[in-house]
N, C-alpha and C positions, 0 to 999 in steps of 0.2 A: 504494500500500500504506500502511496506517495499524494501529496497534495499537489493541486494545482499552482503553479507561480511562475508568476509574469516572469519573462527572460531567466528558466532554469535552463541550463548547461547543460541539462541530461544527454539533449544529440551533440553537441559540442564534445563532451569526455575525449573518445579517441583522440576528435584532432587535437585538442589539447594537448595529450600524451605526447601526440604525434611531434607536433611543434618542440617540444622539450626535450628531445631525444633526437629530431633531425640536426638540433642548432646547439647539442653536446652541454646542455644546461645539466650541472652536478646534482645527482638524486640524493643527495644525503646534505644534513644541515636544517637548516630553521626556516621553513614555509609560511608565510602567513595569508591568509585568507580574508581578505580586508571587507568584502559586502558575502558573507557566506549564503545567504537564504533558504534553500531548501537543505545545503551540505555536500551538494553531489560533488562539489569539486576539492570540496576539503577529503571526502573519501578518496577520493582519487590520490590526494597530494599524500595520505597517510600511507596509503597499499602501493604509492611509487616509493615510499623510504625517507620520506622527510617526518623529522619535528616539524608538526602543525600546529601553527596558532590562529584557530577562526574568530571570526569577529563579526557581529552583526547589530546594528542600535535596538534591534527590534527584539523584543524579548523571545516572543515565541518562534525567530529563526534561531536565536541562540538556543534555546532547546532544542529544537528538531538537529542543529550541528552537534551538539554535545552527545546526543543519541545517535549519531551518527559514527562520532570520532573517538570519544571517551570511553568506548568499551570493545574490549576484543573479545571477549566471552558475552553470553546475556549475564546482566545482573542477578546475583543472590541478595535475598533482603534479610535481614538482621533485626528484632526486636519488635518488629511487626505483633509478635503473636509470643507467646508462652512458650510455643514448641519450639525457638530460636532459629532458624537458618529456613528458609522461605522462598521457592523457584519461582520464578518471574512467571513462570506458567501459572501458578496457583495464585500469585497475587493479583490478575490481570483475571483468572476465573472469580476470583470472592469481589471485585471493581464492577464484571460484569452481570454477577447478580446481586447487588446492591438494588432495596425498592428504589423508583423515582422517587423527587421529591418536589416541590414548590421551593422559589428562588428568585434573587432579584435576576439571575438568568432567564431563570424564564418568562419571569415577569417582562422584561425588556426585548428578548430577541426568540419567545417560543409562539409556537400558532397559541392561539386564547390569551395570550399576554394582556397584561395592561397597555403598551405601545402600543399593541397591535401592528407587530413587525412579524414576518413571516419566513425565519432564517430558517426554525427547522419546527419539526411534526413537536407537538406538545409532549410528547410520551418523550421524546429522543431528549426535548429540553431538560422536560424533569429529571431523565439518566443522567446527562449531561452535569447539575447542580448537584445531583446526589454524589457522582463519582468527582466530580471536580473539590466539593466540600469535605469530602474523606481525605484525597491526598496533601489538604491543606492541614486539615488537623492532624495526619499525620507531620508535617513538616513541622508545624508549629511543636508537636510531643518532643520533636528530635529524635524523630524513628526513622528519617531515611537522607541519606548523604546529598548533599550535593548533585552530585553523579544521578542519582536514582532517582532524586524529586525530578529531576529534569527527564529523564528519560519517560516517568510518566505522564509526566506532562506532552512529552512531543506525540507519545504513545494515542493520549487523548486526544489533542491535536486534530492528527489525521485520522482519527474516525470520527469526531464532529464531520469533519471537510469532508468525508465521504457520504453523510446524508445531508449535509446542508440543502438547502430550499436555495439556491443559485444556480446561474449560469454558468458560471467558474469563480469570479471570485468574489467580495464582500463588497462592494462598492452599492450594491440593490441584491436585493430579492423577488422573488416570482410569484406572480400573482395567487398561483393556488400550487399545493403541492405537488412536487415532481414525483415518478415513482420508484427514484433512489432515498429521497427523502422522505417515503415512507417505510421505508426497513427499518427494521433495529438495531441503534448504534452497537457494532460491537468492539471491545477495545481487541486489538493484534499487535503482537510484537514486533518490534522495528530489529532488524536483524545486525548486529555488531560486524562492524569493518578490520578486517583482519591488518596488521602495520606491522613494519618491521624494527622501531624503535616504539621510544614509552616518552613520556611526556608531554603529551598533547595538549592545548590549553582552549578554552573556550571564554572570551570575554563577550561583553553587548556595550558595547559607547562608540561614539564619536569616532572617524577613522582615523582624520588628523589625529585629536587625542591619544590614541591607543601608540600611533605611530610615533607621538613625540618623547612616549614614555620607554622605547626601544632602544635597545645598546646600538651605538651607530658603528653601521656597516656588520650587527652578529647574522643578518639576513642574506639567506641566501637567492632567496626567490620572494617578493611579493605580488602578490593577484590582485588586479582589481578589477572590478564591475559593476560600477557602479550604476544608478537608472540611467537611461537615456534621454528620456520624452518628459512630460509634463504630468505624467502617471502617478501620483505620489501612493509609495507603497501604504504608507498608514494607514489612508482612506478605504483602500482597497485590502487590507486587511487585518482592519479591527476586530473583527470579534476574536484570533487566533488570540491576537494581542490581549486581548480583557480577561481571553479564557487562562492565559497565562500568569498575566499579572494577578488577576481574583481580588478589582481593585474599586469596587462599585461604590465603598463608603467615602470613595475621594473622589467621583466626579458623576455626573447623572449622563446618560446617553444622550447626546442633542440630535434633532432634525429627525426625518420621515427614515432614517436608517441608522441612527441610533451611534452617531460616532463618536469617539473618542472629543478631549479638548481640542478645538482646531490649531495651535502650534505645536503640538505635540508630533514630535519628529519627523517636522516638514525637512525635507531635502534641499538642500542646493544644487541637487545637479538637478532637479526636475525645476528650475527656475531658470530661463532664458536669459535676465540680467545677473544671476551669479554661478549658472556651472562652469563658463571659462577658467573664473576667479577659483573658483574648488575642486577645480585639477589642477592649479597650479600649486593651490598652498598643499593638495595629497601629495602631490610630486616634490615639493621642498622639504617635506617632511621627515623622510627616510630617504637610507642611502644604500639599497639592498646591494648584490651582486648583477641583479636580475630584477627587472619589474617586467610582468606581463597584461597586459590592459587589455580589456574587452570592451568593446563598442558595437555600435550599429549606423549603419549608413541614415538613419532615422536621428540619429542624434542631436542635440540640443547643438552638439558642438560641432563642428567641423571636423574632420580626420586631420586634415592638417595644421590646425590650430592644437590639436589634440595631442601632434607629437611634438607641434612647437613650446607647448606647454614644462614638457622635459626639462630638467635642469642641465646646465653644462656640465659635459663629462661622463655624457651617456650615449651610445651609439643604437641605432634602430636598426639590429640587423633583422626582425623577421616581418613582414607584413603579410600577414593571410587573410585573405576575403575568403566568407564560408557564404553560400545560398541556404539560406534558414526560413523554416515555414514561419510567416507572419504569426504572432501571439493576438488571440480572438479572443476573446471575452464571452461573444454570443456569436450567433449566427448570421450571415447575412440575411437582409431583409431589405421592404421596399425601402424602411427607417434607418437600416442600416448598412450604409455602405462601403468598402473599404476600395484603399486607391491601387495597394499592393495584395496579394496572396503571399509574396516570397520580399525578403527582407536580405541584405547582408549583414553579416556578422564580420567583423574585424577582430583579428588578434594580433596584438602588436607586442613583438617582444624588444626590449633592449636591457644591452648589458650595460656596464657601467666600466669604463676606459680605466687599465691597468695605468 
């Protein structure tokens, strides 16, 4: 099971690989993963051999990455229960027959809610507050690590997103219910990514931030990917975010879809007057061996603005155009028209002059 998200890399992996291995980029060392989202390419960067450090602002991709990276084995749970040592299979069995319950979840974003918002089936919502309000008191008991809150967290994640009342993603919901969104959510295991070292980190802030906090030059490769277009991820998917945070005593849902505060982790690269400006400060920021940059011929910026942006002392030895199927939200219709079906994808690598 995997969620939907806007510009995931999932068809890109290979060439990625590809890229790193035709242009003799070193597999071992400190990777960092600067907009991670779904994880697919921080799995990658962990099962090629590198120390990965993901990073994403958004809390519920830093879950879905940490359950991604953070575990080689599935987790065993600890102190859960009396009987001590607890398989991630029976924890996820006692989650999935938990009764429903009534919740400001589903008051807000279930069918019969107070809003009157229509994200998912009534029944899914009340699972939804029931299983959601367990792994909370468990964290707050201090019965489950770091590591393991998150991984059920991301666990939950994507089985909301697999019967949500949506098109693909959070931006609106559908008039009456689909009929994936009337199944029953059931939680499934996210499957641990096998690596060849230990050390993995998972942070969620700011990328400049994270990056000015970096030993300069202990990097051997940095990724980036950051949005392209005018799309802002938050808008588009708040509820992962809410189901993550579990933060409703600090803000009320505003508007006909129920969103988050509106400056709450608006982007710079989705603003036309400042993504120039926020590729240049991510680029002065660190001084990898290696940056690899993803774009789209869709972009806010220019390709060649984009590599002008680079600081001196970096060469652009790879540039590859990929033909990539356009990212849809809905369907065409009379209403809705799109200018492309196929999109480029850019991957720019340079290294940094000995």
């Amino acid at each position: 099971m995997a969620m939907n998200f806007i510009g995931s890399k999932r068809s890109l992996i290979t060439k990625i690989e590809t890229v790193l291995r035709r242009y003799d980029v070193p597999l071992t060392g400190k990777a960092v993963d600067l907009f991670s989202g779904s994880g697919v390419v921080s799995r990658l960067l962990k099962q090629m051999g590198y120390q990965v450090l993901a990073n994403d602002w958004q809390a519920f991709s830093a879950a879905l990455v940490s359950a991604a990276i953070m575990h080689d084995v599935f987790p065993i749970f600890h102190d859960l229960w009396e009987s001590g040592e607890v398989s991630h299979t029976d924890v996820l069995a006692y989650l999935n027959e938990l009764s429903p319950k009534e919740g400001p979840f589903v008051e807000a974003y279930g069918e019969r809610g107070a809003a009157g918002r229509l994200y998912f089936s009534h029944d899914n919502a009340m699972r939804i507050q029931a299983i959601r309000d367990q792994i909370e008191s468990w964290q707050i008991d201090g019965k489950l690590s770091p590591e393991h809150f998150q991984w059920l967290l991301a666990v939950l994640v994507e089985a909301a997103d697999s019967v949500a009342n949506t098109a693909s993603v959070y931006g609106a919901y559908l008039k009456a219910l689909k009929p994936t969104a009337c199944k029953a959510l059931v939680l499934k295991p996210i499957y641990p990514t096998p690596g060849l070292v230990a050390g993995h980190q998972v942070r969620c802030e700011d990328a400049v931030s994270l990056l000015s906090q970096l030993q300069e030059g202990a990097q051997t490769l940095i990724y980036a990917d950051p949005p392209y277009n005018e799309r802002q991820y938050s808008a588009n998917y708040h509820i992962p975010e809410t189901l993550v945070r579990w933060d409703f005593e600090s803000f009320i849902p505003r508007g006909k879809t129920g969103l988050r505060p509106q400056m709450d982790q608006r982007s710079d690269y989705c603003l036309g007057r400042e993504a120039k400006r926020a590729f240049y400060a991510l680029f002065h920021a660190a001084r990898p061996a290696y940056w690899l940059v993803s774009y789209s011929n869709e972009g806010i910026v220019p390709k060649n603005e984009l590599i002008q942006a680079m600081p001196a002392g970096y060469t652009l030895i790879a540039d590859e155009e990929i033909d990539y199927p356009r990212f849809r939200s809905d369907r065409v219709s009379e209403t809705r028209q799109y200018l492309a079906s196929r999109t480029l994808e850019y991957l720019l690598l340079f290294s940094k002059s000995t």
